[in-house]
C-alpha positions in Angstrom: 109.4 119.1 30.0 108.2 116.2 27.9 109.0 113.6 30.7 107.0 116.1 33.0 103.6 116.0 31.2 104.0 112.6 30.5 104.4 111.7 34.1 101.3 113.7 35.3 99.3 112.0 32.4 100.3 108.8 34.0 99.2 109.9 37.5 95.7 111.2 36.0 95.1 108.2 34.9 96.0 106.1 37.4 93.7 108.1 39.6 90.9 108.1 37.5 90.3 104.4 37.7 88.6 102.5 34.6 87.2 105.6 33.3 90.1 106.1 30.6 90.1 102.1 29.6 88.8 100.3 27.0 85.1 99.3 27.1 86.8 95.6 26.7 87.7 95.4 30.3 83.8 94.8 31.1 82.4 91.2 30.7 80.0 91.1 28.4 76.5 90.4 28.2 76.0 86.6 28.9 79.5 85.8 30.6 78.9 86.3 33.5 76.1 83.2 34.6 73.6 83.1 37.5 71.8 79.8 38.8 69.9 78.4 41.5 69.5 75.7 43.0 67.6 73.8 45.7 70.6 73.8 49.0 69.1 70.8 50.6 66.6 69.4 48.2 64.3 67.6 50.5 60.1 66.7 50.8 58.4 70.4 51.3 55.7 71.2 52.9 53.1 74.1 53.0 54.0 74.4 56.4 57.2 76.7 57.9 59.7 74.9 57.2 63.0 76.6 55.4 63.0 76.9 51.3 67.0 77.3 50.6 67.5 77.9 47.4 71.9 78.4 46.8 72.3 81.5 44.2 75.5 81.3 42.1 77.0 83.9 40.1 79.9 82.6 38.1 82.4 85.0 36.0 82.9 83.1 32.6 84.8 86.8 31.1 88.7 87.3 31.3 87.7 90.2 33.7 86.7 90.6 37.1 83.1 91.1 37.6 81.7 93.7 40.3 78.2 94.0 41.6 76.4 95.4 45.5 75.3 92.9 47.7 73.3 94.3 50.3 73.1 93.1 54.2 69.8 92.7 53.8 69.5 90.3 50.4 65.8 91.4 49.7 67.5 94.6 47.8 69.3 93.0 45.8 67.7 89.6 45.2 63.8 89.3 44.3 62.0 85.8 43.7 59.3 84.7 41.3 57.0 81.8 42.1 54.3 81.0 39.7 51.3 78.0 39.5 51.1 76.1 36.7 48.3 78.2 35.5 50.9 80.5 35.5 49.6 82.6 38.4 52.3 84.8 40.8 52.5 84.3 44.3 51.8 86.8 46.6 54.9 88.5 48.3 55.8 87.9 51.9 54.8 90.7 54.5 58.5 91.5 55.9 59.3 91.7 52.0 56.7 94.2 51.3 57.1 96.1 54.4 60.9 96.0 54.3 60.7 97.3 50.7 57.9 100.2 51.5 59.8 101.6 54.2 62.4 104.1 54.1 65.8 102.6 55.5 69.6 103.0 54.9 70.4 100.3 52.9 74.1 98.7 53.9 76.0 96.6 51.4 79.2 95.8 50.2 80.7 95.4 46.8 82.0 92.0 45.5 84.7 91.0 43.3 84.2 87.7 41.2 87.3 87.1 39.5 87.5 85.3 36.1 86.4 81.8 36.3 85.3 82.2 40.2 82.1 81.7 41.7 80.4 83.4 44.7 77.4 81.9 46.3 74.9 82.8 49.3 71.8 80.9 50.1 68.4 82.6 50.6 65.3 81.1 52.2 61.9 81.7 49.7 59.6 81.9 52.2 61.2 85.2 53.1 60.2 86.9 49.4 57.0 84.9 49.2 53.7 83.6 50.7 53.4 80.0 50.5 49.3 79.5 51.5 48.0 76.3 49.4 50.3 72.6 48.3 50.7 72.3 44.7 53.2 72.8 42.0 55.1 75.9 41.5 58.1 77.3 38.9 60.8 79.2 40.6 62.9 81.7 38.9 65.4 84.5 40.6 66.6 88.1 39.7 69.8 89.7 41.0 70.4 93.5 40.7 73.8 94.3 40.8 73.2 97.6 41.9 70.4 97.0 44.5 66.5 97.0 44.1 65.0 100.1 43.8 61.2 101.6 42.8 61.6 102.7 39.2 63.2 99.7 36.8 66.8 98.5 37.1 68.9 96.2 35.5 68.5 92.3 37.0 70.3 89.0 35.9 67.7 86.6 35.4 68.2 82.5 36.4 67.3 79.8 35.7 64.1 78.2 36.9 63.1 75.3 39.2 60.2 72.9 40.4 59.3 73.1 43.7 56.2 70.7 44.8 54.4 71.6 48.0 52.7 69.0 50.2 49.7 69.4 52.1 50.8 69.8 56.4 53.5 67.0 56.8 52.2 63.7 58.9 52.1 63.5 62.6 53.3 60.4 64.1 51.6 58.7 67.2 54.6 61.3 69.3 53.7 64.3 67.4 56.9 64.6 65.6 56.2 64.5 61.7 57.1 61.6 59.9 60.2 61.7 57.4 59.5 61.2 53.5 61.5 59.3 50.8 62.5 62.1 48.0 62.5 59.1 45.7 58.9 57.1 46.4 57.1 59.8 48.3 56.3 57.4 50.5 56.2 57.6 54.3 59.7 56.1 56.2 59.1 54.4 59.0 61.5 53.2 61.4 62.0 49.1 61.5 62.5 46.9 64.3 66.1 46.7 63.5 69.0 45.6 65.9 71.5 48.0 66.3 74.2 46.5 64.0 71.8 46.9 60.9 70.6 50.4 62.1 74.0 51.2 61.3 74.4 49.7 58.0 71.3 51.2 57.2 72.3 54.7 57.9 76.3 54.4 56.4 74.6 52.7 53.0 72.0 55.9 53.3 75.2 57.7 53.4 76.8 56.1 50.4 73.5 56.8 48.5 73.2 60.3 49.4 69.5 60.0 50.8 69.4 62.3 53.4 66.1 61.2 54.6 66.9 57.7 54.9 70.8 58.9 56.7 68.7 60.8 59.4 65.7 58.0 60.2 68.1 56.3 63.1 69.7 59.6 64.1 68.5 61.3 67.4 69.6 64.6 66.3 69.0 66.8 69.8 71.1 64.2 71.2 73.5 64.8 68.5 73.5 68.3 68.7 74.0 68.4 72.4 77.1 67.0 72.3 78.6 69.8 72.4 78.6 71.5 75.6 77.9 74.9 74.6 75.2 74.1 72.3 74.0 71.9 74.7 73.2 75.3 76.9 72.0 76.9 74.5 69.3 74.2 73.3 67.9 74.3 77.5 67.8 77.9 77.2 65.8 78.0 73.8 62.0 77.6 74.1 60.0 75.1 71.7 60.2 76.7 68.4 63.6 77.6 68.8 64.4 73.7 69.2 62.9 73.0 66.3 65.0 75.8 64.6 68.1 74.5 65.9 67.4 71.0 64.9 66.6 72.3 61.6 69.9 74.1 61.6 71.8 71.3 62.5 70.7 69.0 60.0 71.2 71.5 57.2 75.0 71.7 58.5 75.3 68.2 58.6 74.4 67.7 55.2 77.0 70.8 54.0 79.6 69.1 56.5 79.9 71.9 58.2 79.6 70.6 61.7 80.5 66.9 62.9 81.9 66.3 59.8 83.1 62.5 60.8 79.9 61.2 60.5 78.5 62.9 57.4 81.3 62.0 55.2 81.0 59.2 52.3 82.7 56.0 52.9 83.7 53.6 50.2 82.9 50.6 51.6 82.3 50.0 55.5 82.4 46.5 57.6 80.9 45.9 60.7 83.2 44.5 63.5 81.5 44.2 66.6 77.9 44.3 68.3 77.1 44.7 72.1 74.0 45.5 73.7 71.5 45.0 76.2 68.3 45.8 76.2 69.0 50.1 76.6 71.8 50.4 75.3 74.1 49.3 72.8 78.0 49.8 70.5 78.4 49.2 67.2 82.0 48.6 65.9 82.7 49.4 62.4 85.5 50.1 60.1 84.8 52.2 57.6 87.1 52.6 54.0 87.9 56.2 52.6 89.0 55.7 49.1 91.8 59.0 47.6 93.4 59.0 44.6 96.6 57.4 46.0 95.6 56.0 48.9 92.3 54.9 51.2 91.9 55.5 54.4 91.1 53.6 57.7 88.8 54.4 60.0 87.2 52.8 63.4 84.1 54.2 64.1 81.8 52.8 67.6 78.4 54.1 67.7 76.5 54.2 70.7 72.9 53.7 70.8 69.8 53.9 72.6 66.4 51.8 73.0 63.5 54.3 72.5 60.5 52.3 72.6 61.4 49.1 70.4 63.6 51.2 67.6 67.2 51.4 68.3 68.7 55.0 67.9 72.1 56.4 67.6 72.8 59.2 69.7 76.6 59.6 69.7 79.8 58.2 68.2 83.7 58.5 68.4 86.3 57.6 65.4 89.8 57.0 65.4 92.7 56.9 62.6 93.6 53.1 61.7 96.1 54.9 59.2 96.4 54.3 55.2 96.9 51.5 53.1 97.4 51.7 49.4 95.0 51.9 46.3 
């Protein structure tokens, strides 16, 4: 009889999930960490051009940690943007209308495990009204169990410096001109031949400045190597273009897409040059140092003559093998 009630003890509890364990199985206040970040930190304008800011929650407890994510991030992620005189932003129209309306709200519950991290990228112009240029102070909430109208519990972030510039510069085509993060300063494209528009874009590369790396790129012609984006970029109207190009820079930079030529070398050597006055190949081979051994790569760029700059607009790579460290 004994071995009877012990048994259905055992079954109660395992049916009753945490609610018979110790408090202890709960992280506790402050290890569990949540910090933002700019995704592709870059020269921003007032204009409407993507925000990302990545949000990371990272389980520092010996337990898993479990919070609602909704579909729809504005319930469970909310922004504040503040001057310098320390004056809030207004909120963004779909935010407030999104919020004041009565709709199911669809999420799903995640697990962060101990020492794991689980991150998802918002875009701030869809919490808040960016109208003037100036200097602002961004900080993030999360509520792990979704916003609502009377107070709830949120994990606060960090907070970050985000400096808006006046409408971005038009070049003499109407496209706007590229910044240097570092300087500020305008880049402009340099009568270059094609072997050194190459070098300049792989030692961008090796520098990690993304506006520099994308100066000699022709990224529609890029993106339209493939065939089925290709269609889809015919199909799309103006500021759907510019959407996609945006797009497929952002992926670039994350290696997401076209991964070959967005990847770091360790050292790189031009081999051989041929144009004429269109079109051109650049030979190089390019170095990829691992921990045991580097990698050997031959990489021929193809290029175009748009105007007097010299563009790259595709490029194919094949293995040369390995050779030790």
């Amino acid at each position: 009889m004994k071995n009877i009630f012990r048994l259905t003890i055992a079954i109660l509890l395992g049916f009753s999930g945490f609610s018979f364990l110790p408090a202890l199985d709960t992280p506790a206040r402050g290890e569990v960490e949540f910090n933002i970040r700019f995704f592709d930190r870059r020269i921003y304008y007032v204009e409407s051009d993507p925000i990302y800011v990545q949000i990371t929650i990272t389980n520092n407890s010996p337990y898993p940690y479990r919070f609602k994510l909704a579909d729809d991030r504005v319930f469970s992620v909310d922004f504040d943007i503040r001057t310098m005189q320390n004056r809030t932003l207004p909120q963004a129209d779909s935010l407030i209308r999104k919020r004041t309306q009565y709709n199911q709200i669809f999420f799903r519950e995640i697990a962060i495990e101990s020492g794991e991290s689980f991150s998802f990228v918002e875009d701030l112009r869809d919490y808040v009204s960016f109208q003037n240029s100036g200097s602002f102070r961004v900080s993030a909430k999360v509520y792990p169990e979704l916003y609502k109208s009377t107070i709830v519990a949120a994990m606060e972030s960090n907070s970050l410096s985000l400096t808006l510039r006046p409408a971005s510069i038009q070049g003499p085509d109407g496209i706007p001109l590229e910044m240097d993060v570092a300087t500020g300063a305008v880049l402009v494209r340099q009568q270059l031949p094609p072997d050194e528009v190459v070098a300049y874009m792989l030692t961008a590369r090796q520098q990690s400045q993304w506006e520099r790396f994308f100066l000699y790129l022709d990224l529609e012609a890029m993106l339209s190597r493939d065939a089925l984006q290709k269609r889809r970029w015919l199909a799309e109207n103006e500021e759907g273009r510019r959407r996609m190009i945006s797009e497929y820079r952002m992926n670039l930079q994350n290696a997401l897409i076209d991964g070959d030529i967005s990847v770091i070398p360790t050292s790189f050597e031009i081999l051989k040059t041929v144009y004429n006055n269109n079109e051109g190949t650049v030979t190089a081979l390019l170095r990829f140092r691992n921990r045991n051994y580097t990698e050997l790569r031959r990489y021929t760029y193809l290029l175009e003559k748009r105007d007097i700059f010299w563009i790259i607009v595709n490029y194919s790579v094949e293995s040369l093998g390995t050779e030790a460290n």
